[in-house]
Structures are given as C-alpha cells and as structure tokens.
C-alpha positions as CSV (number, residue, x, y, z in Angstrom):
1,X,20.6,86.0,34.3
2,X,18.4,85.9,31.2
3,X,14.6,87.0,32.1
4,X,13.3,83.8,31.7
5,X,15.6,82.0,34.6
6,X,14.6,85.0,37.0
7,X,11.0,84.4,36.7
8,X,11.6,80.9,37.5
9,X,13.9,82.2,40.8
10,X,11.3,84.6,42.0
11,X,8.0,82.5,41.2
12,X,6.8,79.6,43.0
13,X,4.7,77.1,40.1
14,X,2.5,76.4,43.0
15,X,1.8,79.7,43.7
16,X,1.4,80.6,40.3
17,X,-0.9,77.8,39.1
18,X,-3.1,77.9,42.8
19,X,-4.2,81.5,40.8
20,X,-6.1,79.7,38.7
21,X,-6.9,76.1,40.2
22,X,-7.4,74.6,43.7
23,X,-4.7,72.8,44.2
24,X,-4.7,70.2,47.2
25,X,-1.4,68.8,49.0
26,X,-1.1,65.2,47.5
27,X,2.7,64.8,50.0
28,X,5.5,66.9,51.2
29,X,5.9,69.0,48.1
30,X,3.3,68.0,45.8
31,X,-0.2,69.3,45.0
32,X,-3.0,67.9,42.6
33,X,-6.5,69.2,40.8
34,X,-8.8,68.4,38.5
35,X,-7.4,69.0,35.4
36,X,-8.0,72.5,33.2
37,X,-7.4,70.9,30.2
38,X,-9.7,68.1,29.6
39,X,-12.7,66.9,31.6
40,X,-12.3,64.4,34.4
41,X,-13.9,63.6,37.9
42,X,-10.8,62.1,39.8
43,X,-7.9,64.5,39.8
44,X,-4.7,63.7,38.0
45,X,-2.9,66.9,37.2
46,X,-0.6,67.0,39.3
47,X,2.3,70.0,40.0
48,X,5.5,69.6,42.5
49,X,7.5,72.1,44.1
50,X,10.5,71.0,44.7
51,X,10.6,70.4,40.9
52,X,8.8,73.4,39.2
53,X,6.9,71.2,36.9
54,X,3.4,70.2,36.2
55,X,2.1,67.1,34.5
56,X,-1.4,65.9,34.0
57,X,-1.5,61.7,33.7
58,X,-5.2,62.0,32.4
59,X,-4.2,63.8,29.4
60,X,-0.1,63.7,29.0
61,X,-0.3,67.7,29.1
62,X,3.0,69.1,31.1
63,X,6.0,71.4,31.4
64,X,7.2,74.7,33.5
65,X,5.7,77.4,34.6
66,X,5.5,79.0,31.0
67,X,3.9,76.1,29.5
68,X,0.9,75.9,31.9
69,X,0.5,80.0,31.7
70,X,0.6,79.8,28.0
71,X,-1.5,76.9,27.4
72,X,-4.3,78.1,30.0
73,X,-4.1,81.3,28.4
74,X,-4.2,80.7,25.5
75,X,-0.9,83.4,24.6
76,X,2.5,83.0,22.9
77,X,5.7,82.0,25.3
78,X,6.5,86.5,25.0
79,X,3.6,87.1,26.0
80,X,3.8,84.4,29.1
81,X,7.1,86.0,29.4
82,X,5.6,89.0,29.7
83,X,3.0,88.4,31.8
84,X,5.2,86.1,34.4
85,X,7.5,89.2,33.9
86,X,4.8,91.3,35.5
87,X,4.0,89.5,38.1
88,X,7.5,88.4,39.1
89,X,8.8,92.0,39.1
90,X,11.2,91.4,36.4
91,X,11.5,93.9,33.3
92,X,11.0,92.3,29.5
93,X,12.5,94.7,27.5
94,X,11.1,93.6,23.9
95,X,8.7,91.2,22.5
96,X,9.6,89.0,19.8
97,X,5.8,88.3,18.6
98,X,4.4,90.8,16.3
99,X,1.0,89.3,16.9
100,X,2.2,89.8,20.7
101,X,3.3,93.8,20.1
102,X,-0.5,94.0,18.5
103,X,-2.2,92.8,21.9
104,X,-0.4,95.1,23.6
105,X,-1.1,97.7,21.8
106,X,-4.6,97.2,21.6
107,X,-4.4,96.5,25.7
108,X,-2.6,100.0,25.9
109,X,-5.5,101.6,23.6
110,X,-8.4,100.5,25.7
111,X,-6.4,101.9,28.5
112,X,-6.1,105.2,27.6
113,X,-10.1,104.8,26.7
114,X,-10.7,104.0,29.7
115,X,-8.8,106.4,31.9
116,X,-9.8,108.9,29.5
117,X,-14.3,108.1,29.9
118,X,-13.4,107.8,33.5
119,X,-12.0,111.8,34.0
120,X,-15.0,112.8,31.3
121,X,-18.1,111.3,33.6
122,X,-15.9,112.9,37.0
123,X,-14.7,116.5,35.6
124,X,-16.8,116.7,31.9
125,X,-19.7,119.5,32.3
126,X,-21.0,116.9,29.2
127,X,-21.1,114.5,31.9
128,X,-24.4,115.8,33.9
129,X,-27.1,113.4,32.5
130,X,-24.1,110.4,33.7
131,X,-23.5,111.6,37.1
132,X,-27.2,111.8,37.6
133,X,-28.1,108.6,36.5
134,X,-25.5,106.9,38.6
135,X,-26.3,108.6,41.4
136,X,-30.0,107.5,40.7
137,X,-28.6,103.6,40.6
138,X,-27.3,104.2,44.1
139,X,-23.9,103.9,43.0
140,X,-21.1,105.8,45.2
141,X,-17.9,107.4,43.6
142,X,-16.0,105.0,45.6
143,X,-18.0,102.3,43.9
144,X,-17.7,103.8,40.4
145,X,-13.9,104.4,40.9
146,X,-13.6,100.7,42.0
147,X,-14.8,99.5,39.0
148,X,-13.5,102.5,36.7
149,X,-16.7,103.7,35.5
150,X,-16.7,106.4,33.3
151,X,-18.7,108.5,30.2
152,X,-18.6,108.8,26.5
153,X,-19.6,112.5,25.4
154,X,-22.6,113.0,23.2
155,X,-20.5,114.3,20.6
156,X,-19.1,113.1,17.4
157,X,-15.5,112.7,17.6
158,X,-14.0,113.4,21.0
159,X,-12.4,110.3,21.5
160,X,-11.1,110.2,17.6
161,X,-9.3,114.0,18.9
162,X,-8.2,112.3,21.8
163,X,-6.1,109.7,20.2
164,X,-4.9,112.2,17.5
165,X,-3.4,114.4,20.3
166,X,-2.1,111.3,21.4
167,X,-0.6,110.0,18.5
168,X,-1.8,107.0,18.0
169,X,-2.7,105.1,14.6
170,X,-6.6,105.7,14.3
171,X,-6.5,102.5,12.4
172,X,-5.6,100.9,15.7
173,X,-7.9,102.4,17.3
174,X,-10.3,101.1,14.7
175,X,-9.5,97.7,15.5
176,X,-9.7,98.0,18.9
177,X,-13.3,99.1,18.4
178,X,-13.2,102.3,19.8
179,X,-14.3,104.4,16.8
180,X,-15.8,103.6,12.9
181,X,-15.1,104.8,9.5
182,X,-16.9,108.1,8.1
183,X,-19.6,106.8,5.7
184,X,-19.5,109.5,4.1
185,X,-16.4,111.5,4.3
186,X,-12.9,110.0,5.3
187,X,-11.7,109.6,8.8
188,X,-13.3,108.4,11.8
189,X,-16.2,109.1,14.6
190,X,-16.6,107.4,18.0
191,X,-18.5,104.3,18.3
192,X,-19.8,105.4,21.9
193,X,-21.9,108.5,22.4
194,X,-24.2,109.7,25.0
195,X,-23.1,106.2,26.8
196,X,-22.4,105.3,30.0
197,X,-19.1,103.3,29.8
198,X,-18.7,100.2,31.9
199,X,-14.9,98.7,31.1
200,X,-14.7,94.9,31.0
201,X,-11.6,93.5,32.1
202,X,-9.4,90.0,31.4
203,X,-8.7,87.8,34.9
204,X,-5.4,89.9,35.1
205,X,-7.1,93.3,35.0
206,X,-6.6,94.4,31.8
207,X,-9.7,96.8,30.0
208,X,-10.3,94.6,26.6
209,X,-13.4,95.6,25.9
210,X,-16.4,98.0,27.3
211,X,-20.5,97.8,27.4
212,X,-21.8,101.2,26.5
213,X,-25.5,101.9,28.4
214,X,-27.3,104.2,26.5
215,X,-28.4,107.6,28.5
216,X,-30.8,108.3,25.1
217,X,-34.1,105.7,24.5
218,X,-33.8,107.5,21.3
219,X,-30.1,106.1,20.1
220,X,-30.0,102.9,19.7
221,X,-29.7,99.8,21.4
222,X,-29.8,100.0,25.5
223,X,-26.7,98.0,25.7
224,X,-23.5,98.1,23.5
225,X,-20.8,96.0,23.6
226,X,-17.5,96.5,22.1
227,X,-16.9,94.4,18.7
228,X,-14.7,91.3,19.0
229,X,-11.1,91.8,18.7
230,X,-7.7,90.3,18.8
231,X,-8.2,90.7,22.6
232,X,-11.7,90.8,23.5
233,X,-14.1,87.7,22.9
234,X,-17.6,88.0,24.7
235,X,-18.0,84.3,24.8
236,X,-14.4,84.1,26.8
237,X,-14.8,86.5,29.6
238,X,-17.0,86.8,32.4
239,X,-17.7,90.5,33.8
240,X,-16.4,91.1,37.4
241,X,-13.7,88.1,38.0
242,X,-11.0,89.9,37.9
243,X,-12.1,91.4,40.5
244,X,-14.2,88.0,42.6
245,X,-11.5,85.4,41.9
246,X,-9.9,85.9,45.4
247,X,-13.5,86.0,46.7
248,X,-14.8,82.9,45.2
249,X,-12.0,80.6,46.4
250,X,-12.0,82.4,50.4
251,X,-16.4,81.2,49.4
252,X,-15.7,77.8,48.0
253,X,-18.6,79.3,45.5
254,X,-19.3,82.1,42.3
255,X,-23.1,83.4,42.2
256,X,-23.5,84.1,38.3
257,X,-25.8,87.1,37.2
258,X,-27.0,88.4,33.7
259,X,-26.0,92.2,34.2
260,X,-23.2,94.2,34.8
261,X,-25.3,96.3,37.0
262,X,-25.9,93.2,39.1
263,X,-22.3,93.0,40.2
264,X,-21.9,96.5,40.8
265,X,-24.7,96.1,42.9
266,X,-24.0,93.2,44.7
267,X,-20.3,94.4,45.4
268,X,-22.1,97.6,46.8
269,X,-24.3,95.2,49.3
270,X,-20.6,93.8,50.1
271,X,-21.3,90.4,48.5
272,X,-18.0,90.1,46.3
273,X,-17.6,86.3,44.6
274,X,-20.5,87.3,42.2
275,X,-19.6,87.3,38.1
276,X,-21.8,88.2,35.4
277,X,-22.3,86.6,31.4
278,X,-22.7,90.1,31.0
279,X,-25.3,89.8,28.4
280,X,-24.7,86.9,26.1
281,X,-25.3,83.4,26.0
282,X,-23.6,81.9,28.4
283,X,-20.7,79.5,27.2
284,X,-18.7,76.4,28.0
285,X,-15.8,77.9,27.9
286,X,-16.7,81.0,30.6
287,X,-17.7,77.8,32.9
288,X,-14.6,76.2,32.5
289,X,-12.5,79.1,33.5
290,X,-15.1,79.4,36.3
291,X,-14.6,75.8,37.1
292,X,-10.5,76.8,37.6
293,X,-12.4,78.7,41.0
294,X,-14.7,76.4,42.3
295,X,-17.2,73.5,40.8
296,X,-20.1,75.1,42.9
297,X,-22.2,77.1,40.8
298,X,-25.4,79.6,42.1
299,X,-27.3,80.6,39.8
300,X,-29.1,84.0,39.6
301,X,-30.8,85.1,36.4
302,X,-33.6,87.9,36.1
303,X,-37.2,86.5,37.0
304,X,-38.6,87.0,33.4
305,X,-39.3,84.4,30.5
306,X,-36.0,84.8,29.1
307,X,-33.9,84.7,32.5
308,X,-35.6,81.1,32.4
309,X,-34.4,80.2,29.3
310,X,-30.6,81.6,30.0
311,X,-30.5,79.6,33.7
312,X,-31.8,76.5,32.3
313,X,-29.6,76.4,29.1
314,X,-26.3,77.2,31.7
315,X,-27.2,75.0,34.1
316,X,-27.9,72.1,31.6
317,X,-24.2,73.3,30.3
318,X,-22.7,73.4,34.2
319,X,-24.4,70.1,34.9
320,X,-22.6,68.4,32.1
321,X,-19.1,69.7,33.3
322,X,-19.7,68.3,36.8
323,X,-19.7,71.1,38.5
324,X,-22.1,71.5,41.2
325,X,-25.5,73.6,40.5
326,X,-28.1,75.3,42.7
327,X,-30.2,78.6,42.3
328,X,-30.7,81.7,44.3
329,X,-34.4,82.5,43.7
330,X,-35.6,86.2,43.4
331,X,-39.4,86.1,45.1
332,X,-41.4,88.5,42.9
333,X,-42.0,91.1,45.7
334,X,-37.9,91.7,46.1
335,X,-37.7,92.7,42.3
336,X,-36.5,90.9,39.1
337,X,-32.9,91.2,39.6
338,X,-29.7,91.7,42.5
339,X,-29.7,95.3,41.0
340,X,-33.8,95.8,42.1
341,X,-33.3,93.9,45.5
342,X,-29.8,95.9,46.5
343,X,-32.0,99.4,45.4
344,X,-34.4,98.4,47.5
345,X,-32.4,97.1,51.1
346,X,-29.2,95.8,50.6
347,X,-29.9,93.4,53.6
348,X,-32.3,91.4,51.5
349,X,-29.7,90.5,49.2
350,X,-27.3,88.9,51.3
351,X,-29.7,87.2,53.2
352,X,-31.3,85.8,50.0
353,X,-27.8,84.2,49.0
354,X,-27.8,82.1,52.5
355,X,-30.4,80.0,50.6
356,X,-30.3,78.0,47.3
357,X,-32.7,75.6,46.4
358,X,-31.6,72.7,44.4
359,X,-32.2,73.3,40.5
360,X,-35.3,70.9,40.2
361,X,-36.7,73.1,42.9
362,X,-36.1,76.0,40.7
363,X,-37.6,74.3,37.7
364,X,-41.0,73.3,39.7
365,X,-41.0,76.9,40.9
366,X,-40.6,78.3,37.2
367,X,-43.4,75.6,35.9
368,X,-45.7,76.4,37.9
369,X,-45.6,80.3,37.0
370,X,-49.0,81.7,35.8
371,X,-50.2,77.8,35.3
372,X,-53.2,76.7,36.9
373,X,-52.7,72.9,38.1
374,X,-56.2,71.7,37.5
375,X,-56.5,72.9,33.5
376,X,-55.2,69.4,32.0
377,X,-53.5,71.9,29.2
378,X,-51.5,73.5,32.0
379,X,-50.8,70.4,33.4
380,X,-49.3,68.8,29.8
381,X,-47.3,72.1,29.9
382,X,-45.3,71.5,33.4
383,X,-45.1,67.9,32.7
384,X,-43.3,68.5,29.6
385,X,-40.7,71.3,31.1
386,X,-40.2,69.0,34.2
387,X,-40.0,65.2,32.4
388,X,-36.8,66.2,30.4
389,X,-35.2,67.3,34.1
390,X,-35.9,64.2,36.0
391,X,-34.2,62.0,32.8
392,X,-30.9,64.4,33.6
393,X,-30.9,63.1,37.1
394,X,-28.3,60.3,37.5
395,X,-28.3,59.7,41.0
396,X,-31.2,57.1,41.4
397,X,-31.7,58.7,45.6
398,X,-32.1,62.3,44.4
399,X,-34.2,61.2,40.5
400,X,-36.6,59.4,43.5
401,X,-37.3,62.1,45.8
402,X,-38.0,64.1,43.0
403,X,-40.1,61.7,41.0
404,X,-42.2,61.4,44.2
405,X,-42.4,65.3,44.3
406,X,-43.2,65.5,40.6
407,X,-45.3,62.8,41.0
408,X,-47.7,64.3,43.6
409,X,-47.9,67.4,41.8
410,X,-49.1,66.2,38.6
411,X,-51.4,63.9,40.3
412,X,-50.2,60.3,38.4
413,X,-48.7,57.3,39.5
414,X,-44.8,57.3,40.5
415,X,-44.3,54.3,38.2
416,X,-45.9,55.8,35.1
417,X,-43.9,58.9,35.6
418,X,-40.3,57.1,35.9
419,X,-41.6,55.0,33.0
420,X,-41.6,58.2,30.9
421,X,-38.4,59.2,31.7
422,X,-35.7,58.7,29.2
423,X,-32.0,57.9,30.1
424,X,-29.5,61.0,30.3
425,X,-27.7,59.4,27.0
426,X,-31.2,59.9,24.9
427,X,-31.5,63.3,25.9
428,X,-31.2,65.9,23.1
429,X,-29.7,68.3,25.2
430,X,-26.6,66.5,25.6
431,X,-23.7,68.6,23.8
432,X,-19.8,66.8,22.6
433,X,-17.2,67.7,24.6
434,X,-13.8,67.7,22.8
435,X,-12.0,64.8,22.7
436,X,-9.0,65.0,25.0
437,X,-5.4,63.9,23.8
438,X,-4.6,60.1,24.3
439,X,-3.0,59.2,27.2
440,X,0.8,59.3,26.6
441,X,1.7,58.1,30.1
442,X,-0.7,55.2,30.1
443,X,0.2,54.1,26.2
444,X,4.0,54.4,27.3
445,X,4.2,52.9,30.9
446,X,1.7,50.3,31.4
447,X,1.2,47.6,28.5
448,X,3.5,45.4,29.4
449,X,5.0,43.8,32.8
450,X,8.8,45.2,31.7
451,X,7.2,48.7,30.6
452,X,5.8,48.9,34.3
453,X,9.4,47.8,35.7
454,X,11.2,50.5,33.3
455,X,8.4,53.1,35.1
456,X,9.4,52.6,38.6
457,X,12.8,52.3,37.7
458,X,13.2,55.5,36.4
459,X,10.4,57.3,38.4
460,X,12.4,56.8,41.4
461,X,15.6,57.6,40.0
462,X,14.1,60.7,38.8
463,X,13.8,61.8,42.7
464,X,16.7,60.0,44.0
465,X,19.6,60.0,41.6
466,X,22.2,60.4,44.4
467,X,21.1,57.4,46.6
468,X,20.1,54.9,43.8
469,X,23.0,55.7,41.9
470,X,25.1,52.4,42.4
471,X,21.8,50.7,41.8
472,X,21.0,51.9,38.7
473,X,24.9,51.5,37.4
474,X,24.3,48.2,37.8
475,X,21.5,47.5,35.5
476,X,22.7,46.4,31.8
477,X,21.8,48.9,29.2
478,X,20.3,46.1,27.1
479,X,17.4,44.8,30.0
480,X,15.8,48.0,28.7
481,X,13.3,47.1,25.8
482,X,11.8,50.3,23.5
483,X,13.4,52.9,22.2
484,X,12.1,55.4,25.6
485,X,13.6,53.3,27.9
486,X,16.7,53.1,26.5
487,X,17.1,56.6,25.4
488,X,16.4,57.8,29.0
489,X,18.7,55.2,30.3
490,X,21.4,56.2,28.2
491,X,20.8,60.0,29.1
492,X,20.9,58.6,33.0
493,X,24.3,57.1,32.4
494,X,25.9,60.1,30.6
495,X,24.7,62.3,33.4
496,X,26.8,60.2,36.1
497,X,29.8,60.0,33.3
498,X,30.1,64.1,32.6
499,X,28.3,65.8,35.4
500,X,28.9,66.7,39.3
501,X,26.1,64.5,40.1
502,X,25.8,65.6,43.9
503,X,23.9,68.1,42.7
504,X,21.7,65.9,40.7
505,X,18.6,66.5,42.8
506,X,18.4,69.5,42.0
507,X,18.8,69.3,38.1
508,X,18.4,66.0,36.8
509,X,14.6,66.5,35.6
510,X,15.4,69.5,33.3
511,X,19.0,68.5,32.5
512,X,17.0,65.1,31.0
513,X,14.5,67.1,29.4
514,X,17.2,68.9,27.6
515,X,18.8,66.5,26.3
516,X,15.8,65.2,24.5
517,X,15.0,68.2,22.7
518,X,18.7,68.3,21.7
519,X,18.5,64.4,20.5
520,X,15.3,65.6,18.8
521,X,13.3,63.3,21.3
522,X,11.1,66.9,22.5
523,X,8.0,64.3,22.5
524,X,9.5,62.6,25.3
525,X,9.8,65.5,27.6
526,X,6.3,65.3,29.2
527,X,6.7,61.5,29.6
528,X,10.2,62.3,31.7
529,X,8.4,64.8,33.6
530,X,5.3,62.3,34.1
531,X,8.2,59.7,35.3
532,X,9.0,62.7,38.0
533,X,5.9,63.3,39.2
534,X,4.8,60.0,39.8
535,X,8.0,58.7,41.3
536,X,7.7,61.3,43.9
537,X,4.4,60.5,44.7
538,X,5.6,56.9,45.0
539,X,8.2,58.5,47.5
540,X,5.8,61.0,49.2
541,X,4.1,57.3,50.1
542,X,6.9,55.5,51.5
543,X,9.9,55.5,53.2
544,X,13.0,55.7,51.5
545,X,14.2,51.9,52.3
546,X,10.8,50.7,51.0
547,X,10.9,52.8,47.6
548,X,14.8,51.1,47.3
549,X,13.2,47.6,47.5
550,X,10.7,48.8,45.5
551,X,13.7,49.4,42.8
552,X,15.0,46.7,43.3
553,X,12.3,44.5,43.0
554,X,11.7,46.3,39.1
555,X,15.1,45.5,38.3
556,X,14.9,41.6,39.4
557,X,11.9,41.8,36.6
558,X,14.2,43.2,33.8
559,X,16.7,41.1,34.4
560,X,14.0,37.9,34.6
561,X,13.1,39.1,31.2
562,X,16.8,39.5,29.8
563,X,17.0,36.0,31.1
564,X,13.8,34.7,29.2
565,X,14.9,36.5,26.3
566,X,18.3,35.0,25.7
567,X,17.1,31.7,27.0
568,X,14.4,32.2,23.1
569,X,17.6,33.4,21.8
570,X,19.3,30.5,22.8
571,X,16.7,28.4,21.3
572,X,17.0,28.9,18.3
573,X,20.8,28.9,17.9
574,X,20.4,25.6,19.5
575,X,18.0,24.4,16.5
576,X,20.0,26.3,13.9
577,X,22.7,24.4,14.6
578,X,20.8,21.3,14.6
579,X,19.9,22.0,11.4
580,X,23.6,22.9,10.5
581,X,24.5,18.8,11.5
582,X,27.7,21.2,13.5
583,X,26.8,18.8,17.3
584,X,30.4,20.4,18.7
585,X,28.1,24.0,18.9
586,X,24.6,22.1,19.8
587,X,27.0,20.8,22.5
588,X,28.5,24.7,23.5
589,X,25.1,26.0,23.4
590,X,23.1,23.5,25.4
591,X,25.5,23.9,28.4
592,X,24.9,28.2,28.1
593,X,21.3,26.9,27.6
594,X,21.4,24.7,31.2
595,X,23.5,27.5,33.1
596,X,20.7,29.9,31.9
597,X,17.7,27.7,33.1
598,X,19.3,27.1,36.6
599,X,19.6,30.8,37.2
600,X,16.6,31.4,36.2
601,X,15.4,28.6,38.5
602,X,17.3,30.2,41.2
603,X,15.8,33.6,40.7
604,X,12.4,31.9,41.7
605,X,13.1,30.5,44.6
C-alpha cells in the first residue's frame, strides 16, 4: 500500500481537522465550523466521515485530508505527507521537495540547538549566573524541562564547535540563525551569548526559533529573538500553543499575554490555555490560528502605557474577526504582569482569571489612569480615547448601557454624546480583510430552476448510488443543460456500465473525482465533493423515501424543461417550414407539436 492510502486507513479527517477547528455534529456522520479560510459568521465548512472529505460552501475550498493539512499549513503535499506520516505512524522514506528537505533540515538544526542549550544551563559550570537567575524567577526544573529551557555560554563560538563536531554545513546553520559571519576574519561566531535560551515551538512541537534573555545589562538588547527564516516567522506563531491547544478547547477560551515569562508563569500557577505574542505586534494572522481554538479571547497585557497600546490595537484586530473579547485586569497592587502576580501568590492569579470585565470596562479603567475628572483638559483626553470605542459598538443594547455609563462620567447629555459618535464604517481603524474566492458552489448550482434540479439530482446520487440507481438510468443524458452537468452525468453512467457498483458507496465520490482530473476537468472536483456534502446533509435530514421523492420531484423538472425546450424547438421548425411553402411537414410537425403540448398539460395536472 503506497504511504499515502495508509495515512488515509489509519486517520480519521474528523479527527485530524477537530485538531485544529471545533467541529460540531451537523447529522450521523457529518460535522461543520466556521470556516479557516475566509471570514464568515454562520458556519459552512463542512467535513463528513463516512466520506473523508471536506468542503466549505462559503468559499468553494475542499478536498482530503492532505488538502486541508496543506492548505491550513501553509506546506507542500511531502511535507503534509510527512507530517500525516508522523502522526499516523507510517514511515516516509524520502521527500521529493527540495524546499521541503531545507525545512527539515533547518527543523533538525534548531533541534540539536535546543537539546544542546538545554544540557549547557543543567550540566555547564558556565551555566551558574542561568541556574541562579531561574531559580530567582521561581521556576522549578520540572518547569524548565517542560518547556526545554536551556543556556547559551558566554563564549565566542561554542555552538559554531558544536555543529562542526557534528557535521553540519555552518552555512545551514547560518540560515537557521543560530550563528553570524566573522566581520573580520572568515568563519562564524554564535549569535547567542551569555543568554538565557527560551525555544519557541510550531503547533506541532517543533523548535523553529528561540528568544534569547540577556543575563548581561551590559550586551545588548534584553530580549533577542531569532531572525526570520524559511521556518520561523514571529508574526505567525504564538509562544506556548503547542503546548495550550488541548487546554484552550477543554476552556472553551485562550488568555493572551506579552511575555514568554508570563506563560511559564502561568503554567507554574497551573493555569494552562494561556499563549503569548511573545513580544511583537500582535497580528491577524496569530488570531486566526487562535480563532481555529476558540472565538473567546482574554486579554492580558502588562499595566504600562505601552501594554495599553498592544491590548487596544489586538482587540480592535480580534473584534473585527468576530471573535469574542474581554480583559483580565491586573490591579496595580498585584504587579504589572502574570509573571509579578504568580512571584508573588500563585492563588491570585487564578482567582483573577475568574473575572473579565468587558473591553469598554477596560478602556474606562485605562482612561481614567492618572486623569483628574474635573480638569476640562483631562476630561477632552478620556472623551477622545473613549468616543472612538462607543462608534465600534454595533449592538444598539450594549452601545446604550455604555453611552449612559460614558455619559455620566463625563458629565454631558446622553444625546450629545451618541450624536458624536460615528458609525463603525467611518472609523479609521477599520483594516481590509482579503477578499475570499467566489463562491463556486453558489455560481454553479443555484442560477437557474434546472441548475437547482441537476443539484439535488446528483447530491443524492452522490450518497445513494445503489438505491437511486434505476432512477437515475432513467433520466435522458440530454435533460442535462451545461457542460458540469453533463460531464458528471456521463461519468455517473460509465460507473454503472464498467464498475461493480455494489460497492459504489463506498467509492463513487473519489472514483468521480478521478475521472475529472483525468478528463482534465480538476476544477470540478471541489464542486463534486460540494454535491456530496450537501446531498448527505439533505439525507442526514430526511428519511430515505422522502430524499427518493425528493429525486424524483428534480427529475419531473428536467424533464418539464426538455419538454419546453423541444416544444421552442418545435416552433421554429414549424415556421421554417412555413416559410419553406413545404404544408406536408407544417402538417408532421404540428401533430409532434400537439402530442408535446398535451403531455406537457398532463404533467401539470
């Protein structure tokens, strides 16, 4: 069996994709979500079991189990193979990507790096000033080993020795960002000295990257981060979920923090669904792999000016992508961060997460710091940070309750305040979200009355090729109109004509897909699928007597518009003719033209 086929034996697509989105039962073997790939409220990706496929009808985006891995991760199909390989239990032997033998070497690099700080800060004599300062953070060697911290010497060149006794290309090494070039002389010197190193992983656990802290005020910047590389992007990974996914769904929520240290911190107080932008800006596309989790967001940024400015940017960015926002907010006595409140009781942190306040409770809260309500220049301050925040509100019951709170506290009328406030569209902090891909389904299926007929035609035969069989048989090949509906028709019939089809249910989805990439047709593959999924959610609905009228009743439509067809066609034959002077065919063709009329009046009665 090729290695692609035993993945597919040994993994379940639902369990597979419920790793990365909540996926709800929709019927007896079909599940639904919001979709990854584009942004939508009501959920219409949808994924069944019983066929291994996944479709989305918001955005036409489908396939297998490799599709959906690659596309939500961004990789190559040998490195889905890879990765599915992995996780099924099932050896890959080679890769067939060069770019995809480049990740892994880079992935096998930061490894070895990170093994390699981990047995210096543990064993290293050099490793003194380390040990003490994590001992001084309250972290445990259980706690360090759980998240594989570890310790770059103070010297030059250890890890550049390292990877020479290990022979490994220093240019790779280079490009994994490990060490840099010599500026004076040729060869190499570590990037990270005196540093303590905390490894940052991808979702599946892999060490990509690392943030250095510096043990020296003298060298350098406090914090170092790796540079960018074929496998590490700052603005794509969140520090910690690797390790909180599992947490954040058993939650239904993620708490996000600035610092590494916060995590480490909050995992030591036994609070695990907690992630960190580790840093950096904090980016739309680190909330939508968030949002594959949950859409409930808590928020919990240092208590400074410029933790302010990082919540409200975020949650101005989480608000737009639907997802739902509060805060956790630090009082000034418990510290400035999870890290200070765990240091000092451990208890005060988990108690403190109990209790978000909504965000415009947050932003009165932050307003009102070191602002004295009766100076009018005070007051045109918090009016012009809290104005902008009512105008995002678009629920008119919660924009009221907090106009009326707003209201109050800067002392003017309610009416002059909502008079102020622009609509959400006119607000300058209001970023484009991609366009998403037009909807193939909806172009394809549902113009037309005969298109909609051709759709539940072939959505239920899709599911039930064994009992609608005769049924289908039945239909003329011509009552199908466009070039889809006739290729999949003709695919249908040649799959009754050369194949065992008592086994139909089980194949007849891929078998179809097939033979459209082998007609050259590979664009209709996600509409077939699309045709599966919603003809067993039709079925999941009914029983099967109701979805055989409901077949039936599609093909009475064809055939009323075959009918209507020839009875134009037999128009103007009939004035041709006319026109010809021949009466002896007027005559032929007026009598097919009267048969035709009182079937068709019979069909309506």
């Amino acid at each position: 069996m090729e290695p692609k086929d035993e993945i597919k034996a040994k993994l379940d697509i639902v369990d597979v994709i419920s790793e990365y989105l909540p996926l709800k039962q929709a019927g007896s073997a079909s599940f639904k979500a919001p979709c990854p790939f584009h942004q939508e409220k009501t959920p219409s990706f949808q994924v069944s079991r019983e066929k291994q496929i996944w479709h989305c009808f918001g955005c036409g985006e489908g396939g297998d189990i490799f599709s959906f891995v690659m596309k939500i991760e961004g990789i190559d199909f040998s490195e889905s193979l890879r990765l599915l390989g992995k996780k099924a239990g099932v050896e890959i032997n080679r890769f067939t990507s060069a770019k995809t033998n480049e990740r892994q070497q880079l992935l096998i690099i930061n490894r070895l790096a990170c093994d390699f700080f981990q047995i210096v800060l543990t064993k290293s004599h050099q490793a003194l000033v380390a040990r003490e300062y994590v001992e001084r953070r309250g972290i445990t060697e259980e706690l360090s080993s759980f998240f594989k911290l570890g310790y770059a010497p103070k010297t030059w060149d250890t890890l550049v020795q390292f990877f020479e006794k290990k022979k490994i290309p220093l240019k790779s090494v280079e490009q994994a960002g490990l060490i840099v070039p010599r500026k004076e002389k040729s060869g190499f010197i570590d990037r990270f000295r005196n540093r303590l190193m905390i490894p940052l992983f991808d979702i599946h656990g892999n060490t990509i990257g690392f943030t250095g802290r510096s043990l020296d005020n003298d060298q350098g910047p406090k914090y170092m981060n790796s540079p960018e590389s074929l496998i590490y992007h700052k603005g794509e990974i969140l520090f910690g979920l690797n390790l909180a996914k599992y947490a954040i769904r058993e939650k239904g929520c993620v708490i996000l923090v600035e610092g590494n240290m916060d995590v480490i911190a909050s995992h030591k107080a036994g609070v695990m669904h907690v992630v960190a932008s580790s840093g950096t800006a904090l980016t739309q596309t680190q909330l939508i792999l968030l949002k594959r989790f949950t859409k409930r967001l808590l928020f919990c940024f240092d208590q400074d000016a410029a933790g302010f400015i990082a919540a409200k940017r975020g949650i101005h960015l989480a608000k737009q992508l639907d997802m739902d926002v509060e805060v956790i907010s630090i009082p000034s006595y418990l510290g400035k961060d999870p890290d200070d409140i765990v240091q000092k009781d451990p208890s005060k942190w988990i108690e403190l997460i109990k209790h978000p306040i909504p965000v415009m409770e947050y932003m009165i809260e932050q307003s009102l710091q070191n602002r004295d309500q009766q100076k009018i220049d005070d007051k045109l301050a918090i009016s012009r940070l809290l104005i902008p925040e009512l105008c995002l509100l678009t629920n008119v019951v919660e924009r009221e309750h907090w106009l009326l709170r707003v209201a109050n506290l800067l002392e003017v009328p309610v009416d002059e305040l909502r008079a102020s406030c622009k609509t959400k569209a006119d607000s300058p902090l209001s970023f484009p979200i991609p366009q998403t891909l037009k909807n193939n389904f909806d172009v394809k299926f549902k113009k037309t009355k005969i298109d909609r007929a051709s759709e539940i035609i072939f959505s239920l035969l899709l599911n039930s090729p064994i009992f609608l069989k005769d049924d289908f048989l039945r239909i003329p090949s011509q009552w199908f109109v466009g070039e889809f509906w006739q290729e999949i028709g003709k695919f249908s019939r040649l799959w009754y004509d050369s194949f065992d089809w008592s086994s139909a249910q089980v194949t007849f989805v891929n078998w179809m897909c097939e033979q459209a990439r082998q007609s050259s047709l590979a664009d209709f593959e996600s509409s077939i699928r699309a045709l599966a999924l919603f003809g067993e959610t039709l079925i999941s609905s009914s029983q099967q007597s109701q979805a055989r009228e409901s077949f039936i009743q599609a093909v009475s439509i064809l055939e009323d518009a075959a009918l209507q067809r020839e009875q134009q066609s037999l128009t103007k034959s009939i004035r041709a003719a006319e026109q010809e002077g021949n009466q002896e065919k007027v005559k032929a063709l007026l009598q097919q033209y009267q048969n035709l009329v009182q079937k068709l009046s019979s069909q309506k009665k």
